[in-house]
C-alpha positions as CSV (number, residue, x, y, z in Angstrom):
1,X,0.0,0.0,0.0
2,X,1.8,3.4,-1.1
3,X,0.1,6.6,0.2
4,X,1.1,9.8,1.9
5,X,0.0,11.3,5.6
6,X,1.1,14.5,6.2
7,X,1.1,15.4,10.1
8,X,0.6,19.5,11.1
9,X,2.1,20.3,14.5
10,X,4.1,17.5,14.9
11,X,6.0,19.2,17.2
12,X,3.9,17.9,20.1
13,X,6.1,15.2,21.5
14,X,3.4,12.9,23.1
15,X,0.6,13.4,20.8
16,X,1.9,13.1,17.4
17,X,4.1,10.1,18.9
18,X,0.7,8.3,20.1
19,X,-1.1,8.7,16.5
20,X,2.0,7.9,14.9
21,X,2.4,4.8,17.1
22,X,-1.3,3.8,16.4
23,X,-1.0,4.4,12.1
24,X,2.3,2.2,12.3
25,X,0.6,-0.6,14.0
26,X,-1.8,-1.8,11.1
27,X,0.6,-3.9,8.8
28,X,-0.1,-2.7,5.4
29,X,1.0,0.3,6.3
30,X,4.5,-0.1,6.7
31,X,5.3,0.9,3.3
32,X,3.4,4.3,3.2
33,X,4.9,7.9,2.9
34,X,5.0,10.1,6.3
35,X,6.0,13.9,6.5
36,X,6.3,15.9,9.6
37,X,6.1,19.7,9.4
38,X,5.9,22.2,12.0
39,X,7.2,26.0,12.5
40,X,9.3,24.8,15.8
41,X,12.1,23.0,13.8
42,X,13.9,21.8,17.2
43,X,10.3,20.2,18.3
44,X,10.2,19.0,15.3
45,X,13.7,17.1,14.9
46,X,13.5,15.8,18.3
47,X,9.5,14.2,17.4
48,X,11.1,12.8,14.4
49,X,14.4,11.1,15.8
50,X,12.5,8.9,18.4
51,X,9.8,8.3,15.9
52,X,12.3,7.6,13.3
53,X,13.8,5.1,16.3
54,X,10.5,3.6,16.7
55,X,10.4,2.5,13.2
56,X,13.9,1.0,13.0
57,X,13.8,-0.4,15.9
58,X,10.4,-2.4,14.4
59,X,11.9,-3.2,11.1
60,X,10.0,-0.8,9.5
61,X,11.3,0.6,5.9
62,X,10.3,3.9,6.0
63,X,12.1,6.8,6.5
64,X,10.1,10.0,8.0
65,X,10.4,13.2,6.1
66,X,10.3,16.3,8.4
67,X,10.3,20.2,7.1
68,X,9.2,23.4,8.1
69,X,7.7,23.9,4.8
70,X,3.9,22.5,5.1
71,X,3.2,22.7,2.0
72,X,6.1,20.8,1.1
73,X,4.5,18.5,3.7
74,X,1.0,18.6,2.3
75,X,2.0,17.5,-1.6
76,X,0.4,14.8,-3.0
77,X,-0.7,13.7,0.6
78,X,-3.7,11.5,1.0
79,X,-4.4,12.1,4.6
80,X,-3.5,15.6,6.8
81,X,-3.4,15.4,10.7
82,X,-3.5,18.9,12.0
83,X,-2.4,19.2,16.0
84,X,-1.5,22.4,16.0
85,X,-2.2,25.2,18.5
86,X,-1.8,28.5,17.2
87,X,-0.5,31.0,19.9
88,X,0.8,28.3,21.2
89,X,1.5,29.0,25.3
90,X,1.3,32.9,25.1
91,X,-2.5,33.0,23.4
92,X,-3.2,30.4,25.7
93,X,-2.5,32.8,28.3
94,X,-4.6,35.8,27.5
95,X,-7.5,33.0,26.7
96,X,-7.6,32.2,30.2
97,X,-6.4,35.6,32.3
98,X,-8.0,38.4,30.5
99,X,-11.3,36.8,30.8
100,X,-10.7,36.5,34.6
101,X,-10.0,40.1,34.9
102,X,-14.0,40.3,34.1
103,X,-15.0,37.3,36.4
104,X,-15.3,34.8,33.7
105,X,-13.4,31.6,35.5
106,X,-12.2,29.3,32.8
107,X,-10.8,25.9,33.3
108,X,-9.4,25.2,30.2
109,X,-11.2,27.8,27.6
110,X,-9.9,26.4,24.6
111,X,-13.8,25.3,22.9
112,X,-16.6,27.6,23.9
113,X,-16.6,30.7,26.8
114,X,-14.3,33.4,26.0
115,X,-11.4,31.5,25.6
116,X,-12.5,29.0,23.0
117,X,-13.9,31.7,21.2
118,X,-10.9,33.7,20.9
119,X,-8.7,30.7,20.1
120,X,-11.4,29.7,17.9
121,X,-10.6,33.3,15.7
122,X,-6.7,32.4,16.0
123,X,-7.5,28.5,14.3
124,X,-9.9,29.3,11.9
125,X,-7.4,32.0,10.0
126,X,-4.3,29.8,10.1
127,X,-6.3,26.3,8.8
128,X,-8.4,28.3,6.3
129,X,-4.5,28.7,4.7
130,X,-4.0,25.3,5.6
131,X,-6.8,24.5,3.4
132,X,-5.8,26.5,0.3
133,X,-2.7,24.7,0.5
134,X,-4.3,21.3,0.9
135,X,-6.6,22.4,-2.4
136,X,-3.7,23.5,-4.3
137,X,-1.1,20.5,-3.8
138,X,-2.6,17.4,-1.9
139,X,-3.8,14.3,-3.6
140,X,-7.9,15.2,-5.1
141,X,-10.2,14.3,-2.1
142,X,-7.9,14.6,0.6
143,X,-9.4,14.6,3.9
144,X,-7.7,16.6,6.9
145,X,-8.5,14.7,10.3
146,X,-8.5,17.9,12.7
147,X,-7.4,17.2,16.4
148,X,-7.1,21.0,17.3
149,X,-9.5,23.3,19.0
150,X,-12.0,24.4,19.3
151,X,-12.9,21.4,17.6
152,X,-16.5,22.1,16.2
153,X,-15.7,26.1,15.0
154,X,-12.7,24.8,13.1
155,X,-14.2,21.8,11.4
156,X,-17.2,23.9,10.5
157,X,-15.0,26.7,8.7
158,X,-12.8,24.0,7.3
159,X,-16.0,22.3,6.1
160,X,-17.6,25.2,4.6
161,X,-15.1,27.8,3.5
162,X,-12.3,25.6,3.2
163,X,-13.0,23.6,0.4
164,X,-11.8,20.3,2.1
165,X,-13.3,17.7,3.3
166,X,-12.1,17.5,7.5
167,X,-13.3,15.0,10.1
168,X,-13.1,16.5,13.5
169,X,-11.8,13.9,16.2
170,X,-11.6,14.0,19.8
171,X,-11.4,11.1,22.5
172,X,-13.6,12.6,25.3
173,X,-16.4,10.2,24.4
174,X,-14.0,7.4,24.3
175,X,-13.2,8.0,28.3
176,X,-16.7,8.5,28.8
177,X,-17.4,5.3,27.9
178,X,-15.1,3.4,30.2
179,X,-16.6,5.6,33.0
180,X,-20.0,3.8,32.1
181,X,-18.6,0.3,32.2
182,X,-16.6,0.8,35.6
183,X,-20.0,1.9,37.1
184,X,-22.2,-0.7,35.6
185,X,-19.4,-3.0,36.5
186,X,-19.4,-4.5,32.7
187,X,-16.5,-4.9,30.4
188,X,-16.4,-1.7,27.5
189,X,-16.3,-4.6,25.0
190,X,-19.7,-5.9,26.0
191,X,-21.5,-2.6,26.0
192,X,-22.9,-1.2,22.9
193,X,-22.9,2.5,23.3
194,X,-24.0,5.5,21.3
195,X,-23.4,9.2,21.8
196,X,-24.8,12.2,19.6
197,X,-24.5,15.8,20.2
198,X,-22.2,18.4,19.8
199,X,-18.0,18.0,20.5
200,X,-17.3,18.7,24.5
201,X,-21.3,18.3,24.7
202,X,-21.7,15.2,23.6
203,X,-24.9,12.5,25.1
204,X,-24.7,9.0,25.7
205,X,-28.3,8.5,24.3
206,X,-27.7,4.6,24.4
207,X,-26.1,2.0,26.9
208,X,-27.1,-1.6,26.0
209,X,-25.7,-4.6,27.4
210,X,-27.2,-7.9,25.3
211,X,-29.5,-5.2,23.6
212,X,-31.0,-4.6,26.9
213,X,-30.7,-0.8,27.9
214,X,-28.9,0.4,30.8
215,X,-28.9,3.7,31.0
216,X,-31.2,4.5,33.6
217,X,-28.7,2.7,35.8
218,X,-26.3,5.3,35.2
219,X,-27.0,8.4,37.7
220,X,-27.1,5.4,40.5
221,X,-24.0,4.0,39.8
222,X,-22.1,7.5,39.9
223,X,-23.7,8.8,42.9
224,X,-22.3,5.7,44.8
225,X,-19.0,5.6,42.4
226,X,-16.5,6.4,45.5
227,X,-13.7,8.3,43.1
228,X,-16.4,9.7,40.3
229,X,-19.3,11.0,42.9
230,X,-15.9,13.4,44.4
231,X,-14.7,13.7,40.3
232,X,-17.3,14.6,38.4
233,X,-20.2,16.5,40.5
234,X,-20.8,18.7,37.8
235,X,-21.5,15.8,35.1
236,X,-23.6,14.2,37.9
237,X,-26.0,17.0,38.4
238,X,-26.8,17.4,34.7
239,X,-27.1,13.6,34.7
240,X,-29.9,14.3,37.1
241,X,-31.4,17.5,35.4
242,X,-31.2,16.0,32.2
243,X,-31.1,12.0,32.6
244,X,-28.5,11.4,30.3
245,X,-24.6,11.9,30.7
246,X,-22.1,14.0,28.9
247,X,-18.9,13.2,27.3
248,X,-17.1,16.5,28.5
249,X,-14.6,16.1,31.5
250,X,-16.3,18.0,34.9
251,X,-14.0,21.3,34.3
252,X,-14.9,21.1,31.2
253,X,-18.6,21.1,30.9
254,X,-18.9,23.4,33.8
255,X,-17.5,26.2,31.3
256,X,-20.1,25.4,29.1
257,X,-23.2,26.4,30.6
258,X,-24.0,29.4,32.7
259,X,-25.1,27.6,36.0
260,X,-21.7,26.4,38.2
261,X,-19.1,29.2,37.7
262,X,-20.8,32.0,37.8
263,X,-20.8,33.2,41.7
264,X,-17.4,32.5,42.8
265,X,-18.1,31.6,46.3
266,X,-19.8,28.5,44.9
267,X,-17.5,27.2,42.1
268,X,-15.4,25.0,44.8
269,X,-18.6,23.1,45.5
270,X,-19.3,21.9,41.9
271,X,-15.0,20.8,41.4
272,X,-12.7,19.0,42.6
273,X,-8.7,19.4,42.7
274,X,-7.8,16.2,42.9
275,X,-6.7,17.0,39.1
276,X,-6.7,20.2,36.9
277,X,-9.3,18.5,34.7
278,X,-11.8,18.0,37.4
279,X,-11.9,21.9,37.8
280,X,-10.1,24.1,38.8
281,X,-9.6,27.6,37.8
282,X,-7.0,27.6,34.4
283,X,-6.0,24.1,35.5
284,X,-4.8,23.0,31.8
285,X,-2.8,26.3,31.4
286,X,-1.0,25.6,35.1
287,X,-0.1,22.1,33.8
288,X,0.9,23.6,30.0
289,X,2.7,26.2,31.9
290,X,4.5,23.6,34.6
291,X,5.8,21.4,30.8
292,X,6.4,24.3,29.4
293,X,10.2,22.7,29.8
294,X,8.9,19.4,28.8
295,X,11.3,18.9,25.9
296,X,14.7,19.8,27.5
297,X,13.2,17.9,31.1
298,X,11.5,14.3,29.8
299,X,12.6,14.5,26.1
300,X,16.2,12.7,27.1
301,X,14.4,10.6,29.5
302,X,12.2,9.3,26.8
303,X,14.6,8.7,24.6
304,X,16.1,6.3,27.1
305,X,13.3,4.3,26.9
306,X,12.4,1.4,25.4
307,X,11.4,2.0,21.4
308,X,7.6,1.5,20.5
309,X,6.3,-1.8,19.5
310,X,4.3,-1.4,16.5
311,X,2.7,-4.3,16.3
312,X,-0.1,-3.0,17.5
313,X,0.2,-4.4,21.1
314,X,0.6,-0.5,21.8
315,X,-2.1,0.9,19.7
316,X,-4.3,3.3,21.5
317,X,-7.7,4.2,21.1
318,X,-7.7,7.4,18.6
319,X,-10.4,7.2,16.0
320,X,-7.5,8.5,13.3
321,X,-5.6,5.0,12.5
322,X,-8.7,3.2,12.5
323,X,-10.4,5.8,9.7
324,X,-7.4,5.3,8.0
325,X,-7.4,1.5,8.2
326,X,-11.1,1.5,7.1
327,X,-10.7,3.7,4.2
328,X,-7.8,1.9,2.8
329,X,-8.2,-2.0,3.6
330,X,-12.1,-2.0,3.7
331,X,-12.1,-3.4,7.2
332,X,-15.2,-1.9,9.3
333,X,-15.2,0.7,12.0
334,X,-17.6,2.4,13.9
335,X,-16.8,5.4,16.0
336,X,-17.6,8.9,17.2
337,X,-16.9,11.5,14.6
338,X,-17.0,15.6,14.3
339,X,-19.2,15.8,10.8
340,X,-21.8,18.5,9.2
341,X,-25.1,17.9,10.8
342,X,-26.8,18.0,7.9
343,X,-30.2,16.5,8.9
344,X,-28.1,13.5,10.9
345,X,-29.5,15.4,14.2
346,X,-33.1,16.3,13.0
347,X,-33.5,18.9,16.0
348,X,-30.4,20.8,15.8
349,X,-29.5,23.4,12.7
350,X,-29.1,21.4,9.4
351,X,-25.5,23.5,9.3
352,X,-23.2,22.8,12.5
353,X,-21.0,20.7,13.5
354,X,-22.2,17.4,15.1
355,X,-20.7,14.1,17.2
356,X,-22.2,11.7,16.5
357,X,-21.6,7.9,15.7
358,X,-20.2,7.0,12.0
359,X,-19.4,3.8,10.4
360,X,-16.3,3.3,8.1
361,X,-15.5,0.7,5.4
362,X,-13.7,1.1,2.0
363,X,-16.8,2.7,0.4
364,X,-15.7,5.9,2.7
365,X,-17.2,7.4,5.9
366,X,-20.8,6.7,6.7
367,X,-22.8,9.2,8.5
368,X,-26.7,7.7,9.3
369,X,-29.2,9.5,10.4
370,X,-29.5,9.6,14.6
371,X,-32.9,11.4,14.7
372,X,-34.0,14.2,17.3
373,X,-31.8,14.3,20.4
374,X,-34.1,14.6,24.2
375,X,-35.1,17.7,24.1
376,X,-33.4,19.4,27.5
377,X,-29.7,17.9,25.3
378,X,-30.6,19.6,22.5
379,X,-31.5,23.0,24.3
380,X,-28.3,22.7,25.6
381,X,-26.5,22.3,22.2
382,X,-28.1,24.8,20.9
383,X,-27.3,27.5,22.7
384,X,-23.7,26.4,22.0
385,X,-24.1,26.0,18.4
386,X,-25.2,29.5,17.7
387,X,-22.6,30.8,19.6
388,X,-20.3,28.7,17.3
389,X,-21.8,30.0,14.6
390,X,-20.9,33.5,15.3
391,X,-17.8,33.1,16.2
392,X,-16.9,30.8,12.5
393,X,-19.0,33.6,10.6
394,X,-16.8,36.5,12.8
395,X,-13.3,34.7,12.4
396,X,-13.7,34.1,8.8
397,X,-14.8,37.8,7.6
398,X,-13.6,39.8,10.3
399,X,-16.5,41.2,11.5
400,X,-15.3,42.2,15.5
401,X,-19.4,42.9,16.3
402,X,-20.3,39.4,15.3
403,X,-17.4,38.2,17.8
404,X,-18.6,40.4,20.5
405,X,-22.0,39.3,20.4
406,X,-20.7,35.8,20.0
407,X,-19.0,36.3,23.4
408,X,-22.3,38.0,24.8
409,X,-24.7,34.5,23.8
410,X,-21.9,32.6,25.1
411,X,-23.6,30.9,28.3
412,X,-21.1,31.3,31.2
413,X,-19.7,34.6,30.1
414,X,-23.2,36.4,29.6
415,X,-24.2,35.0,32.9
416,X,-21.0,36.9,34.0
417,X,-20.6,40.1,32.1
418,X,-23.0,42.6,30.9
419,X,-23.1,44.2,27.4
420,X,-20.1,47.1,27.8
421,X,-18.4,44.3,30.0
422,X,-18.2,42.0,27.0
423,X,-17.6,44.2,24.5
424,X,-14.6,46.1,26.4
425,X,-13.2,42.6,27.5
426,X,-13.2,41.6,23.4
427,X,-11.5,44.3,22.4
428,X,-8.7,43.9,24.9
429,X,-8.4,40.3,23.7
430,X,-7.6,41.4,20.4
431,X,-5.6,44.0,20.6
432,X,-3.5,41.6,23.0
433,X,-3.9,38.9,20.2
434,X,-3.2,41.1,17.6
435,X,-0.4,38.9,15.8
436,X,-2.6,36.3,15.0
437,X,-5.4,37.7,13.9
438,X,-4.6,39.2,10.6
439,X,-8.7,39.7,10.0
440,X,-9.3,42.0,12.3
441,X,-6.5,44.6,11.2
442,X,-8.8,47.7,11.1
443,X,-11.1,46.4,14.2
444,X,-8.2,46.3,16.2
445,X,-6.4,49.6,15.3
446,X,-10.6,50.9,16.4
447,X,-10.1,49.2,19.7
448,X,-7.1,50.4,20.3
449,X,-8.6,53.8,20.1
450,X,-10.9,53.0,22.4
451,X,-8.6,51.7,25.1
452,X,-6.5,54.6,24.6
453,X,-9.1,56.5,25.6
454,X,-9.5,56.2,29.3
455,X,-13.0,56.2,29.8
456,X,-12.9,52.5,30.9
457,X,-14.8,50.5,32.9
458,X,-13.0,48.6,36.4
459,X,-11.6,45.3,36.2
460,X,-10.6,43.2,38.9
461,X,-6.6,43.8,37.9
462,X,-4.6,40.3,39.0
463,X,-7.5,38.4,40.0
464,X,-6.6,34.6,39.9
465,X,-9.5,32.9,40.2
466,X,-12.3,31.2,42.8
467,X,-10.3,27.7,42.8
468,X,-6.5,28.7,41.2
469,X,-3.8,26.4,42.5
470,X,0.0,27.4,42.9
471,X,2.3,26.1,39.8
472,X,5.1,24.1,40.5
473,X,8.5,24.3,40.3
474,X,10.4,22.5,38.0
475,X,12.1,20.8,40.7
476,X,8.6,19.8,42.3
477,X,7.5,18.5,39.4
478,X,10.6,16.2,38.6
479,X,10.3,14.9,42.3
480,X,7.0,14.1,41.9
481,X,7.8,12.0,38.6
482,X,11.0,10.5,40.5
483,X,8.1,9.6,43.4
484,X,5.5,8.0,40.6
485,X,8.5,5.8,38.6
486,X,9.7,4.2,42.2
487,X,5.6,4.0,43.4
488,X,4.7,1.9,39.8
């Protein structure tokens, strides 16, 4: 088998390691073309040395082509994986501190709230070019399997102004799912599930177990889950509100409606601190922040390890090998993908972005129809989707008023902020994200006028946050990894 995946941000050590292992663990691939790009070229020669190991180590002819050049990269390629984060740590942190300076306490905010919106204008300019490239030079009919956030706004400009056909993928429905069978106490294997809703607001609609359905079981089984009933209160009460569960980790999902971080005084209640994604207040940017060293710390450490196995003993659960496999060997595969509605979810807009299941065999990628979601799920949806919409409609002409009033519809921060709260709050975001957002040229010079001004209103200037933990050092954090190694 002879084809060509090109991998964007393959820079990130871990990641593009994982879905490399998982693409070299199907046999017939061991003859196909791989490129690496990224605009970090040290990143990028250290990710392509160990993988490059990897694949010697295993016997495996190919050699991995890495350049700085994407569209280099992108020629004649078959199959695009895009990782990339654009702003990389420094947007990151104005996605999560500005906003707190107006009292809207993110956890992550990388896929709806304030944060995901503003990353969401960063992504949809730079992939919009990656898709121009992809048009100009990849093999006709290339697919781009997107990884980055905010997963729905990007797949839906890619999707519609981009010209290429892109699969959004994400695995929080995947650890979902092995939530369920640890609480019903039944192997995942045995359970046929389904989800459908929107990415990070995803329902399990369907737990069956011998075609009997379970999920009913489900809000009983958390409650008296020891570890989850501390984990995942937020997930818990929506189970309760809304009888079915959501895909989204509990910091997660609490950013994406208006009711749990709102009053600060009662945000500790609803998380838990056990880990950043259970909660707390810009837990992922502490842990980005605490690896921001990662490559000069574990890199050398890693490459003291043991080399892959890729013969699929090690292959993981991403849905992108397995697409791949499917397209390209006819074998069946059913998963959880990020797709165009159109009419699969009957009560929510024809155009969005849905997750929902898909099935995959060498005739291509399957999408059936899944019918209306319960109603409270798909008010919940909605609400996202239109601020999703506004904010793919604002990033891809410019338009700074439809991004302000997608901030303003966005749940948590309009539960947060009033009008001239919202709309001083975006402008600061893009005058502070200026470098990225080549759209907005004129709207930001206008904001800057405005902020130049000084007729502004108060802020709460170095606010950190109802539930903000302290960073650690990186001396901490290699004790604590020297304490886990000697513990396993």
């Amino acid at each position: 088998m002879s084809f060509k995946v090109a991998f964007i941000g393959a820079g990130s050590l871990v990641f593009t390691r994982t879905l490399f292992t998982d693409i070299m663990s199907v046999p017939e691939f061991h003859d196909i073309e791989i490129v690496f790009t990224d605009i970090n070229k040290d990143n990028l020669d250290k990710v392509t040395k160990l993988c490059q190991r990897d694949l010697d180590s295993n016997n495996i002819p190919i050699k991995i082509q890495a350049t700085t050049d994407r569209r280099e990269a992108f020629t004649n390629a078959r199959y695009i994986v895009n990782c990339v984060r654009i702003g990389g740590l420094r947007g990151f942190e104005m996605d999560v501190d500005i906003p707190l300076k107006y009292g809207v306490d993110q956890c992550v905010g990388d896929t709806l709230c304030t944060g995901g919106i503003m990353y969401g204008q960063r992504v949809i300019a730079e992939m919009l070019n990656f898709c121009k490239d992809i048009r100009e030079v990849a093999e006709p009919g290339a697919i781009l399997l997107n990884y980055s956030n905010p997963n729905a706004m990007a797949t839906w400009a890619c999707n519609k102004y981009g010209g290429v056909r892109t699969i959004g993928l994400c695995h929080g429905e995947i650890h979902g799912e092995m939530q369920i069978a640890e609480v019903l106490g039944i192997p995942r294997e045995e359970l046929d599930i389904t989800c459908a809703g929107i990415n990070h607001q995803t329902w399990y609609i369907s737990v069956k177990h011998h075609g009997v359905e379970l999920k009913d079981k489900l809000l009983a089984g958390f409650e008296a889950h020891k570890r989850f009933s501390e984990e995942e209160k937020v997930r818990i009460d929506i189970l309760k509100r809304f009888g079915h569960y959501s895909t989204e980790s509990n910091g997660h999902l609490s950013e994406y409606v208006a009711w749990y971080r709102k009053r600060p005084d009662e945000i500790a209640q609803w998380i838990n601190t056990d880990n950043w994604i259970n909660g707390e207040t810009g837990g992922y940017l502490r842990i980005t922040r605490e690896e921001r060293n990662w490559f000069e710390t574990e890199y050398p450490k890693i490459l003291a390890e043991p080399p892959k196995k890729l013969d699929g003993s090690e292959r993981g659960k991403e849905h992108c090998s397995y697409i791949m496999e499917s397209l390209e060997t006819g074998r069946k595969y059913r998963g959880h993908f990020n797709v165009m509605n159109e009419g699969c979810i009957t009560n929510l807009p024809y155009e969005c972005v849905v997750e929902v299941p898909c099935f995959v065999d060498g005739n291509g990628i399957s999408v059936p129809k899944v019918g209306d979601l319960p109603l409270g799920c798909a008010a919940v949806c909605s609400q996202s989707i239109w601020v999703q919409k506004l904010a793919v409609e604002a990033a891809v002409s410019g338009d700074a008023n439809l991004l302000k009033q997608a901030a303003l519809m966005d749940p948590l921060t309009g539960a947060v902020c009033n009008p001239p709260e919202v709309w001083q709050m975006i402008d600061e975001m893009l005058v502070a994200e200026a470098e990225w957002l080549p759209q907005y040229r004129e709207a930001i010079a206008e904001a800057e006028k405005r902020l130049a001004s000084g007729n502004l209103l108060p802020v709460h200037e170095g606010y950190r946050g109802a539930v903000r933990l302290q960073e650690k050092t990186v001396e901490e954090i290699a004790a604590e990894r020297a304490e886990r190694v000697i513990t396993a």
